[in-house]
C-alpha positions in Angstrom: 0.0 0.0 0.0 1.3 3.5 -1.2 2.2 5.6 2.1 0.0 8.3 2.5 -2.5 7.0 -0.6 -5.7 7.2 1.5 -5.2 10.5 2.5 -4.6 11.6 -0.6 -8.1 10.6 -1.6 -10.0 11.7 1.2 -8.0 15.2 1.4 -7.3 16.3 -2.4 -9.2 13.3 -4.4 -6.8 12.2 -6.2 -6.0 8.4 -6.7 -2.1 7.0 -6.0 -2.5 6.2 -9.8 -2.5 10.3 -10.2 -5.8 9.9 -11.6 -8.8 12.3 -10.0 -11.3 10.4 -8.0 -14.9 10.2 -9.9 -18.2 10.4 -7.6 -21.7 9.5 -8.8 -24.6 10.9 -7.5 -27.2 8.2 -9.3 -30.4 9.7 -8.4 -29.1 12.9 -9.8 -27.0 12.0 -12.5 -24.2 14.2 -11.7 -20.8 13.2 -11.5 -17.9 14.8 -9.5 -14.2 14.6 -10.1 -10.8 15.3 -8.3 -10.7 17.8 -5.0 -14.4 18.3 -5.7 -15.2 14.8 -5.2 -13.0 14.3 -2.0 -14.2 12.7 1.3 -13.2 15.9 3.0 -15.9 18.4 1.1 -18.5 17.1 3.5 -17.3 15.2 6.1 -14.2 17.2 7.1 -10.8 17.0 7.9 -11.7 16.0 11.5 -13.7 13.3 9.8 -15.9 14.0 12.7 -19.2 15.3 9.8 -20.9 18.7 10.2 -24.3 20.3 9.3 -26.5 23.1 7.5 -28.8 25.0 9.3 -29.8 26.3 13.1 -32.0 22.9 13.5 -29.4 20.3 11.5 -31.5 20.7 8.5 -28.8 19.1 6.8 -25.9 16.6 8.4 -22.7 15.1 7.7 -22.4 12.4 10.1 -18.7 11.6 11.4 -16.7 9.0 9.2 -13.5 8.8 11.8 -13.0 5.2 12.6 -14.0 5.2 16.1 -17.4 6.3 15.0 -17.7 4.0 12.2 -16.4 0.6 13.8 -18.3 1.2 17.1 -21.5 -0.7 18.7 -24.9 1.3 19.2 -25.5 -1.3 22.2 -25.4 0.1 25.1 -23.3 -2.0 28.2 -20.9 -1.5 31.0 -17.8 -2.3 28.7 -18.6 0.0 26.0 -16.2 3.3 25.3 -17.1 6.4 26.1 -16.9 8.4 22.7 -17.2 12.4 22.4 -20.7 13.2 21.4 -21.4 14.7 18.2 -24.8 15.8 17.5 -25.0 14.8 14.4 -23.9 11.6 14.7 -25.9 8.4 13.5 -26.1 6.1 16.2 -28.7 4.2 14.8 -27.2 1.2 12.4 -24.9 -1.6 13.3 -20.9 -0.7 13.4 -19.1 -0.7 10.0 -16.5 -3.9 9.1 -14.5 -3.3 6.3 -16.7 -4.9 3.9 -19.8 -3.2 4.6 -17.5 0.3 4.7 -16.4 -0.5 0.9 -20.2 -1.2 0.7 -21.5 2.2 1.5 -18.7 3.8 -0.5 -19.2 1.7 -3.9 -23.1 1.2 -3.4 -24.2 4.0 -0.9 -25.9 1.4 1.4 -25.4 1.3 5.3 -24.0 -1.6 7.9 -27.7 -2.7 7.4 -27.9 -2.7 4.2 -30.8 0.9 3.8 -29.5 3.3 1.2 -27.2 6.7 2.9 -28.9 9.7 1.6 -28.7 11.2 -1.9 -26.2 12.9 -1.0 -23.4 10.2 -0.9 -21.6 9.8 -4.1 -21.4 6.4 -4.9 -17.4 5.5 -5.7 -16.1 2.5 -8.0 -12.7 2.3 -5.8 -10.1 -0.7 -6.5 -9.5 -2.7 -3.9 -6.3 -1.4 -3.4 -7.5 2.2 -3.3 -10.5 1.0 -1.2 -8.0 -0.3 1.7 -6.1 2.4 1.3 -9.1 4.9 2.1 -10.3 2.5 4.9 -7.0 2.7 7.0 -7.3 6.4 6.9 -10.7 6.7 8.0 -9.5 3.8 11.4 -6.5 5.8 12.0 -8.6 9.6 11.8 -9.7 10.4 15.8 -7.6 7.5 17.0 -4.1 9.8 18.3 -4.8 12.0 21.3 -4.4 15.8 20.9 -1.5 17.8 22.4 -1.5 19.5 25.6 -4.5 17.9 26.4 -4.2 16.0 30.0 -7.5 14.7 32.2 -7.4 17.9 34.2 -5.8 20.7 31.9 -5.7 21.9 28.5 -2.4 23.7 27.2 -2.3 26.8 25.1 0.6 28.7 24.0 0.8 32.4 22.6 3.5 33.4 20.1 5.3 36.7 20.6 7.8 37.8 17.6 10.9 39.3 18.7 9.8 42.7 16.7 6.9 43.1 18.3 6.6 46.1 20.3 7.4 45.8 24.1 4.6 47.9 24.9 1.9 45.7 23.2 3.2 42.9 24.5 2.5 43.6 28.1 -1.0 44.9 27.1 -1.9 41.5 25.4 -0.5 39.6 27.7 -2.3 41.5 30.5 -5.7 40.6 28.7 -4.6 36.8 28.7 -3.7 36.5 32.0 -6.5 37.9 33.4 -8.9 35.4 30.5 -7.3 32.3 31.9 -7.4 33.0 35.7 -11.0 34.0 35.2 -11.5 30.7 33.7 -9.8 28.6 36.6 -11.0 31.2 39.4 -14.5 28.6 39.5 -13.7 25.2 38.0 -16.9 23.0 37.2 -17.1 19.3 37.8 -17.3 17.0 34.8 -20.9 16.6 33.6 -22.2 12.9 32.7 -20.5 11.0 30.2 -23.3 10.0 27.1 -22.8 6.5 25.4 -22.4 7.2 21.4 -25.0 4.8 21.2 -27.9 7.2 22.2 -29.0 4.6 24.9 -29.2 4.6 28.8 -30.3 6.8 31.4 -27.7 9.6 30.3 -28.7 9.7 26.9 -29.4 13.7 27.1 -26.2 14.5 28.6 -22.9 15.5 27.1 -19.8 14.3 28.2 -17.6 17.6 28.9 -14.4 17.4 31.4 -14.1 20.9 32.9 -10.2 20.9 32.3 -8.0 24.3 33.7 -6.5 26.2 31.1 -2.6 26.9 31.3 -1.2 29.3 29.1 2.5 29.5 27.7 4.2 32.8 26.3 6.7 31.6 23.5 8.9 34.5 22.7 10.9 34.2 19.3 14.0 35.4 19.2 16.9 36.0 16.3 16.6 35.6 12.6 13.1 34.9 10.9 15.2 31.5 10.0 15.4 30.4 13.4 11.5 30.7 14.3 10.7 27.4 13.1 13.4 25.2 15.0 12.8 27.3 18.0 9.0 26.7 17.7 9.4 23.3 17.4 11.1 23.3 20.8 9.1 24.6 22.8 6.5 22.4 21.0 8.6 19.5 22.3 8.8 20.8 26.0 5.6 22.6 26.3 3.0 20.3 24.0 -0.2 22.9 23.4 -3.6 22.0 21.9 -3.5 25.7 20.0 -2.2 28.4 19.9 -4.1 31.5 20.8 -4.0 35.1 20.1 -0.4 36.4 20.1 1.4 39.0 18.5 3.6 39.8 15.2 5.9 42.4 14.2 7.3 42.8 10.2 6.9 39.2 10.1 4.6 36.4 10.6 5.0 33.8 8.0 7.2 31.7 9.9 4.5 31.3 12.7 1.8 30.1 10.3 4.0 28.0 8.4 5.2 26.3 12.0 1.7 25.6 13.1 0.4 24.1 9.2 3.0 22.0 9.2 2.5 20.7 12.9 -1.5 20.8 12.2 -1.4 23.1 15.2 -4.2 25.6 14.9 -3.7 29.2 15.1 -6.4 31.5 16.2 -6.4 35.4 15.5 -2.8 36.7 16.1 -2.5 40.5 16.0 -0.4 40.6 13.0 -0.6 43.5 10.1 0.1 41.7 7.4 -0.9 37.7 7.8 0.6 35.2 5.4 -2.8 34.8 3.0 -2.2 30.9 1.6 -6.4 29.8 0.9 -4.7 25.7 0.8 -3.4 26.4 4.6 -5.8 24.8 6.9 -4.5 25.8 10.4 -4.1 29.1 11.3 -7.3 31.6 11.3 -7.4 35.8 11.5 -9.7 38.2 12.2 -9.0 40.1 9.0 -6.4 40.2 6.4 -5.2 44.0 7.7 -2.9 45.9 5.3 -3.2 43.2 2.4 -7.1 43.7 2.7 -6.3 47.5 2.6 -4.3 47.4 -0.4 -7.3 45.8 -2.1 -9.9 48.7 -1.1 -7.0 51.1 -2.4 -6.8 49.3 -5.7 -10.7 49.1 -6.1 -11.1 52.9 -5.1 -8.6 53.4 -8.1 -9.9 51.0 -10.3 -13.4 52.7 -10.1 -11.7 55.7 -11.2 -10.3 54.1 -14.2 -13.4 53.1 -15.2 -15.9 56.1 -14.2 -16.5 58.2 -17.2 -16.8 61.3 -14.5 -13.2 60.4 -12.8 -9.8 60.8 -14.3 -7.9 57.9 -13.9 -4.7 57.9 -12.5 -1.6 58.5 -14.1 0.5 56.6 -11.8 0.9 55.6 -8.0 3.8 56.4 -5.9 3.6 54.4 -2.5 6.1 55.3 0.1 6.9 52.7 2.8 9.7 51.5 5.1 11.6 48.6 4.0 11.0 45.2 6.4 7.3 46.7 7.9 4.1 45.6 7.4 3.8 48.6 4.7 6.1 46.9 2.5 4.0 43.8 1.6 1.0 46.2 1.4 3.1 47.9 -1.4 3.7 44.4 -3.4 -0.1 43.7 -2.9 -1.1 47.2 -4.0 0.8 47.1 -7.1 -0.1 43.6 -8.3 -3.8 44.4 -8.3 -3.1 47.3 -10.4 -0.9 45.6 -12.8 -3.8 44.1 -15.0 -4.9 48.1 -15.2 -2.1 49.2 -16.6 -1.4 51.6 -14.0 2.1 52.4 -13.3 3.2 52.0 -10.0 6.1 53.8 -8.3 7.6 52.9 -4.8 9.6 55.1 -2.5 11.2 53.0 0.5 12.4 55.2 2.9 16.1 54.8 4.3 16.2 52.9 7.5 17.4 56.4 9.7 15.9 58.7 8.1 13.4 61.0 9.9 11.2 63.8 8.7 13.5 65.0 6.2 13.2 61.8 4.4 9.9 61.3 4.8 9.2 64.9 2.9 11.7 63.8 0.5 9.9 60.6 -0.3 6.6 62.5 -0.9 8.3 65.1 -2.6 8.8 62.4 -5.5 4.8 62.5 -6.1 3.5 64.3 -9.6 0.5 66.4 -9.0 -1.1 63.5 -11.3 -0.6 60.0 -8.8 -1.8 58.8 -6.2 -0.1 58.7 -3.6 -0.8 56.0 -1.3 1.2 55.7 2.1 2.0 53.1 4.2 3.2 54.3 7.2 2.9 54.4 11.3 2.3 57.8 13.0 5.7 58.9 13.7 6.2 58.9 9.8 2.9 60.5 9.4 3.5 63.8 11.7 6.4 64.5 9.9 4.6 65.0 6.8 5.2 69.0 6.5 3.2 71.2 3.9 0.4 69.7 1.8 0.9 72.3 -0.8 2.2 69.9 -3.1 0.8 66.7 -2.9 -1.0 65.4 -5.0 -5.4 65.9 -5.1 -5.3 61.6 -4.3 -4.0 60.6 -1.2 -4.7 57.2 0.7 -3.0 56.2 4.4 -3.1 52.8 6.0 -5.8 53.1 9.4 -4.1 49.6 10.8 -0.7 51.7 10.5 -1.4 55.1 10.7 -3.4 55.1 14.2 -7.1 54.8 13.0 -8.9 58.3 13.9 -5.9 59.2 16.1 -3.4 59.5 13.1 -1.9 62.3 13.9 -1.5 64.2 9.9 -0.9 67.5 10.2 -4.2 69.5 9.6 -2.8 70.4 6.3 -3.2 67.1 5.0 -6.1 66.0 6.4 -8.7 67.7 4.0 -7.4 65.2 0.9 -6.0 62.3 2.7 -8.5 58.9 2.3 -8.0 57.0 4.9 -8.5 52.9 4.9 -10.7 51.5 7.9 -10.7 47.6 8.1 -12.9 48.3 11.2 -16.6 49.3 12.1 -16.8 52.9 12.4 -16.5 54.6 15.8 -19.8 55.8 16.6 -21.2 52.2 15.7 -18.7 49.8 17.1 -19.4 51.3 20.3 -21.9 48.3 21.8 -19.5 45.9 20.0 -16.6 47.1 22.3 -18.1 47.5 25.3 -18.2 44.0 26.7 -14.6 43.8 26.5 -13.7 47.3 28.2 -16.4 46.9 31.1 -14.1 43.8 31.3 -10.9 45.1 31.5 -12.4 48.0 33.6 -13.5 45.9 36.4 -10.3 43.9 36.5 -8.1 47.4 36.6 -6.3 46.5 33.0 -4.9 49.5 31.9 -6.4 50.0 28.2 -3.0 50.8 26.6 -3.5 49.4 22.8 -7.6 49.2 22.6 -7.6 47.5 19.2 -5.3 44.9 20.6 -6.7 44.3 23.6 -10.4 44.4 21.9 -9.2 41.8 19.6 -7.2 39.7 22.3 -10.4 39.5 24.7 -12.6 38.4 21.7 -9.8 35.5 20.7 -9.6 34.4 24.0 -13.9 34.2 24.0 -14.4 32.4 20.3 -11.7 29.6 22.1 -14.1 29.5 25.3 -17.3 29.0 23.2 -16.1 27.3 20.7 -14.8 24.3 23.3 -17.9 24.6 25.2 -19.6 23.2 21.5 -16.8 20.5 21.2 -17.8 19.2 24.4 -15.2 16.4 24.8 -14.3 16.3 21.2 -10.6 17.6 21.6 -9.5 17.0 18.2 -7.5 20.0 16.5 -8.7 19.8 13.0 -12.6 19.8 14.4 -11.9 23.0 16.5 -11.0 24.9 13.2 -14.3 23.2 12.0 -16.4 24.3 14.6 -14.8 28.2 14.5 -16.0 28.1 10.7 -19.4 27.4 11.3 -20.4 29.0 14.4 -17.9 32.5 14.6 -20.8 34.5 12.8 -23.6 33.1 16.0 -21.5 36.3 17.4 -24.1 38.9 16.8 -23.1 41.8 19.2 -19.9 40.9 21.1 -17.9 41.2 17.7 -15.1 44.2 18.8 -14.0 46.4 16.0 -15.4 44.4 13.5 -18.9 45.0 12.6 -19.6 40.8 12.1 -17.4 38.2 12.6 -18.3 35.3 9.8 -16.4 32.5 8.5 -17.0 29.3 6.5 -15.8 26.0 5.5 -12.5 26.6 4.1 -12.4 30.5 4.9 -9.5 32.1 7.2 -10.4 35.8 7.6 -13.1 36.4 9.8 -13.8 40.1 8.5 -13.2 40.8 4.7 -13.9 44.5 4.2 -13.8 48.0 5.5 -14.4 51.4 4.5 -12.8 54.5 3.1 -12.5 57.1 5.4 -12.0 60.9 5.6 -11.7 63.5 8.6 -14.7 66.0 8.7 -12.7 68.5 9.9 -9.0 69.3 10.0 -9.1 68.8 13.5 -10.4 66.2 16.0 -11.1 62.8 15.4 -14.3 62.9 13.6 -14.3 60.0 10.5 -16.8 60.4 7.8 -17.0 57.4 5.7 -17.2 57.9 1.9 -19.0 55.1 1.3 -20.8 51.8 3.0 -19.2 48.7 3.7 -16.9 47.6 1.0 -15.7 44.0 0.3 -13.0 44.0 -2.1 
């Protein structure tokens, strides 16, 4: 048998012969082929099965092998297995014959037909055993930093992340976890898989204490991944949580997709956007999703009969921050356009002088588009001869507090991944009665915001595993339930994700100051998703 063959149907549908796997839906004569027809479109990389709809209009049921190859009669010996609600408990365990049964002629242990919606596959033998010893061995390893009385988490701090922001996150961690340990509740009632005896109702949940640890990176980028695998190896942790990114993140993501480690909403600027990563999740994709509401706003220019389009862009960044991939993003969505695109790094020491000298380079014609923090931004100067187009980064430049001189301020568009002030202000106010009450200085409020409300999707979202402590099926679970969050959402305005989706929030506005004082935003347009 071909190592790693069975995964390679039920992941990416593809045969070990190379060839794409072929499904057949007979009833509706439609036939699927390759990644579309895979095993893990519906029932997940968990193999654990999922739904559609508030009342499980639709389900998936599990496929791992513990669910498959286990009895629905209920005695003293039988195991204990996590309940899944939309499990079917009501049919005789699988062997592997009548497994390769249901998969070749849609029909159950017993012998009644699955529903419709199982493709019916004409697998090999080969190929068939090969897909049956991946479905036994899915569920069947236990998670990391999972013990009978604690679960392990572990937040990633980059050694170019700001000292400052570090203590505030951290300060809204520590403060998370020893409110969840302050009151520990017992374990409720284990339920038997099988749906039968007097605890049928109940679902099997072991209150475990949470135990978080701070892995701080330091040295080259190169190093992160050797250093992450040791703490990995002294400190095993079920996920890691929130955490915190400087210039550079990729290193982090790569780590925990290649140890199927999930990753849930670091604060970074500029996340590493890969759609075939599985593991790691964000709240928003921050400067990259900013350089696409830039190059839409100047797109729609090109296009409107009433706008002149623009002769070129000059975009003025520092080398090595976030601005800089912002910039590469920027100018490949304007490429197809055919606009130009200019960029003006600024030298590593140079202060206002350079700064002036960088925008200096701008022809009354561009746009000029900068991506830049606020210490950059107050040294702008004189507006006199900028150009009528300007766009600033809000996740760089300080939101409403960036402080441009007023000068600037009557042309300057500003981007604004983030519900507007006036109407994020319910959304916010969970978390800063929170850290009010528990005397947390508010030092950062986005990233403290966004730290509290990391920190809450993990509590819910293992509150719906119940027992289930498999890593893939937590990613699974924050896909389909993040958008239940209807208030309790932070800066963003909703929080939605879905199968296969890794940014929770996936537009923003465009942005101008009423005045050329104060912090007063007007927004140019509604919500926009590039």
């Amino acid at each position: 048998m071909q190592p790693g063959a069975g995964e390679s149907i039920y992941l990416r549908g593809v045969l070990p012969s190379g060839a794409p796997l072929e499904g057949k839906r007979q009833a509706a004569g439609l036939t699927t082929t390759g990644a579309d027809a895979a095993c893990v479109g519906c029932h997940q990389r968990s193999g654990l099965g999922t739904y559609e709809g508030y009342n499980f209009d639709v389900t998936i049921p599990p496929i791992a092998g513990p669910y498959l190859f286990h009895s629905r009669e209920a005695h003293t010996q039988e195991a204990v297995l996590p309940y899944v609600p939309w499990m079917h408990s009501n049919r005789d365990p699988y062997t592997d014959a009548t497994l390769a049964r249901a998969i070749r002629e849609g029909l159950d242990s017993q012998g009644r037909p699955l529903s419709a919606l199982m493709p019916r596959f004409a697998l090999s033998d080969a190929d068939m055993d090969a897909l049956i010893e991946y479905l036994k061995q899915l569920g069947s390893h236990p998670a990391p930093g999972v013990s009978e009385r604690e679960l392990h988490f572990a937040t990633v701090i980059t050694p170019d992340a700001d000292p400052a922001r570090r203590k505030a996150m951290l300060d809204v961690m520590d403060h998370y976890f020893a409110d969840k340990n302050l009151f520990p509740i017992g374990n409720s009632l284990p339920l038997r898989t099988s749906g039968h005896g007097q605890q049928a109702k109940s679902m099997f949940m072991s209150h475990r204490l949470w135990r978080l640890h701070v892995w701080d990176l330091t040295g080259a980028a190169s190093t992160w991944g050797a250093q992450l695998d040791a703490h990995m190896e002294r400190e095993p942790v079920f996920a890691l949580v929130s955490g915190l990114g400087g210039n550079n993140w990729a290193p982090v993501h790569q780590f925990c997709q290649r140890r199927q480690l999930p990753c849930l909403f670091p604060n970074v600027d500029a996340p590493l956007d890969n759609s075939h990563d599985f593991y790691p999740l964000y709240f928003s994709r921050g400067v990259l999703l900013e350089a696409d509401l830039i190059a839409r706003q100047i797109a729609y220019g090109a296009h409107a009969a009433s706008a002149a389009p623009a002769a070129s862009v000059l975009q003025v960044y520092r080398p090595g921050d976030g601005g800089e991939a912002a910039a590469l993003a920027l100018a490949a969505a304007l490429k197809p356009l055919g606009i130009p695109v200019r960029n003006q790094p600024l030298a590593p020491a140079s202060g206002a002088k350079g700064v002036r000298e960088a925008v200096g380079q701008a022809q009354k014609s561009d746009v000029l588009v900068l991506w830049l923090r606020p210490a950059d931004l107050a040294d702008l100067g004189d507006a006199a001869a900028a150009p009528a187009v300007v766009y600033t980064s809000g996740v760089m430049g300080g939101l409403e507090q960036a402080p441009l001189p007023a000068a600037w301020r009557s042309r300057v568009r500003m981007t604004y991944p983030y519900e507007l002030p006036e109407k994020r202000e319910l959304r916010v106010k969970y978390a800063l009665s929170w850290f009010s009450i528990r005397h947390i200085p508010v030092v950062d409020e986005p990233l403290q915001v966004n730290t509290y409300i990391a920190c809450g999707l993990l509590a819910e979202t293992l509150s719906h595993m119940a027992d289930n402590l498999v890593q893939p099926f937590m990613i699974e679970m924050l896909q389909t339930s993040a958008e239940r969050r209807l208030i309790n959402t932070g800066y963003y305005p909703h929080l939605v994700l879905a199968l296969n989706q890794h940014f929770a929030s996936k537009g923003g506005y465009i942005v101008h100051f009423a005045r050329p004082e104060g912090a007063q935003l007007v927004a140019d347009s509604d919500w926009i998703v590039p």
